[in-house]
N, C-alpha and C positions, 0 to 999 in steps of 0.2 A: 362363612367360616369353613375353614380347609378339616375335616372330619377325618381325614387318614393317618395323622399324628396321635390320635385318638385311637381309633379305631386297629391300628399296627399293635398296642396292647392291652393289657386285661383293662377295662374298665367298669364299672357298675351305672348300670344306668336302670332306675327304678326299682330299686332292690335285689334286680338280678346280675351276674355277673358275666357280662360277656368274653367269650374266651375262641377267637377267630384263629381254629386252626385248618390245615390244609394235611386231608389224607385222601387215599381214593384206590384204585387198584386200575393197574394193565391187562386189559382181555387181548387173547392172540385168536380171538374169534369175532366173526360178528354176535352181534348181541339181540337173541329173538325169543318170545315168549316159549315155554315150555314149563312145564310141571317134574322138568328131570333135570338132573347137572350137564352140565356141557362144556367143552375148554380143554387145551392143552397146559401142561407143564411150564411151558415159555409164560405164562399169565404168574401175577406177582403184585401181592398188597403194597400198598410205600404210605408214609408219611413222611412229612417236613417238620423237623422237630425249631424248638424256637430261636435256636441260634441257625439256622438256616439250613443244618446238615438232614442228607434226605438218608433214610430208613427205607429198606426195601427187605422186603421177604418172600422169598420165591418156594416155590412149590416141594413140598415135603416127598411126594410120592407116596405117604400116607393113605391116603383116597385121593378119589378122582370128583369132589366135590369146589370143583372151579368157581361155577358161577353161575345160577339159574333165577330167570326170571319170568314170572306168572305176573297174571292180571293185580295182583294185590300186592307184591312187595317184591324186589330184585337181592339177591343176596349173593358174595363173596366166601369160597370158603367154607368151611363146615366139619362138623362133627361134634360126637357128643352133646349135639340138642343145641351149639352154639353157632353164629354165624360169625366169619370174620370181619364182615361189613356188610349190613343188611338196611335199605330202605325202602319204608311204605311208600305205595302208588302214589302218594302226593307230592313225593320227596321234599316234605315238610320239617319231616323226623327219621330217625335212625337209631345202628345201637351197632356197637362195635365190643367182639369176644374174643378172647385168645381163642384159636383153632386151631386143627390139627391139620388142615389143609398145608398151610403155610407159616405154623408156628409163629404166629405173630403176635404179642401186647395188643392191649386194646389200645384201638389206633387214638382215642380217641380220650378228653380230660377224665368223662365221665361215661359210663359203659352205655348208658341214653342220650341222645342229643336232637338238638334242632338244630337243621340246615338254614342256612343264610344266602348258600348259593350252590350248584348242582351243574355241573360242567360236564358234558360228553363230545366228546373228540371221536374223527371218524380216520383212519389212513388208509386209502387207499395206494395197492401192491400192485 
């Protein structure tokens, strides 16, 4: 059974409703543990909304709360106690907040969620 005709949109399976969206953010840094922010301005949230157009929000100049990540959870973004894109060390789950970093919506259906899948891409300059 081909599962991607399925899976392309909302379906309920087991009383839950799954809802397979794609957001994530651009670092112009590499990415290494620290307990402080880190990142330049060129870094910038995006989503793919469901007619396929991409959503991109780039750095406010606001603060300089890029993107930091600790042993326990990697977070996008920030201010006022909220993260733009924040996930636990599992990256099981998450939770996406309008911020001040990069003025962004929450990227995400619902302001908590569970990951399905967790992509990091490296480029080397």
């Amino acid at each position: 059974m081909d599962l991607m005709p399925v899976l392309s949109q909302k379906s309920k399976l087991m009383s839950d409703e799954i809802v397979l969206q794609v957001f994530g953010a651009m670092l112009s840094c590499t990415i290494a543990v620290s307990n402080q922010f880190s990142g330049t301005g060129e870094s910038y949230l995006f989503s793919v909304e469901d007619n396929g157009e991409l959503k991109v929000y780039v750095w406010t100049g606001i603060n300089n709360h890029i993107f930091k990540g600790d042993v326990d959870s990697f977070s996008v973004g920030g201010g006022e106690g909220h993260y733009g894109l924040w996930l636990h060390e599992s990256l099981l789950h998450g939770s996406s907040y309008e911020c001040l970093t990069f003025n962004n919506p929450c990227l995400s259906t619902n302001t908590d969620f569970g990951c399905t899948g967790v992509e990091v891409w490296g480029f080397k300059t």
